[in-house]
C-alpha positions in Angstrom: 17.4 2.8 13.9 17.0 4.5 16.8 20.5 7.2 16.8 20.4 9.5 13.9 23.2 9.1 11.3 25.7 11.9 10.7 25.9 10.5 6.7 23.2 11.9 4.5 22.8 8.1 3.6 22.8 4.7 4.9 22.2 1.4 3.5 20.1 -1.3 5.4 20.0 -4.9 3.6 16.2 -5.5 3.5 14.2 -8.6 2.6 12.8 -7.6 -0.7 9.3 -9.1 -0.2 8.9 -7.2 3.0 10.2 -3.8 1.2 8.0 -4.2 -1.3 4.7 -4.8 1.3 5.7 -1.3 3.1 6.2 0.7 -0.2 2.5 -0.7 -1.3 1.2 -0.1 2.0 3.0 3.5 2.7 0.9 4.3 -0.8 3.0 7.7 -1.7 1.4 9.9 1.2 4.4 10.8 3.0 4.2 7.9 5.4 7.0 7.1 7.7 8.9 3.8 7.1 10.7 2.3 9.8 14.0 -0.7 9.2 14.1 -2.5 11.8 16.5 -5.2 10.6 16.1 -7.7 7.4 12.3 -9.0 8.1 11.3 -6.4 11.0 10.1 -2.9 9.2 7.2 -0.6 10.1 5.2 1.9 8.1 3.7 4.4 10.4 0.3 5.3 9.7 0.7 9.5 10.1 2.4 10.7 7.7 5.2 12.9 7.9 5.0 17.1 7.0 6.9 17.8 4.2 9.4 19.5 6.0 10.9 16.3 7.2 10.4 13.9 3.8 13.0 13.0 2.4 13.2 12.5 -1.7 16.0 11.1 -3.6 16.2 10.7 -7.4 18.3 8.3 -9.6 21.3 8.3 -11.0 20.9 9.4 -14.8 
């Protein structure tokens, strides 16, 4: 992931297990999450401002 995307979204395929472990260890604060590719993803441990977080919400 290292060029930024000119889409406003992109889709990574991501072991589930392993997206699961960096939701539960990025524990809601704003924490950066890294893909790396299917087993290879990173949770940074400062998290971001709020400026630069991203949110998105479901589909109703």
């Amino acid at each position: 992931m290292g060029k930024e995307s000119k889409q406003s979204v992109s889709v990574f395929q991501v072991n589930p297990t392993v997206w699961a472990q960096a939701l539960d260890l990025a524990d809601g604060d704003g924490r950066r999450i890294e893909i790396r590719g299917e087993f290879d993803v990173v949770v940074h441990n400062e998290p971001l401002p709020p400026s630069k977080r991203m949110t998105y919400a479901a589909a109703e």
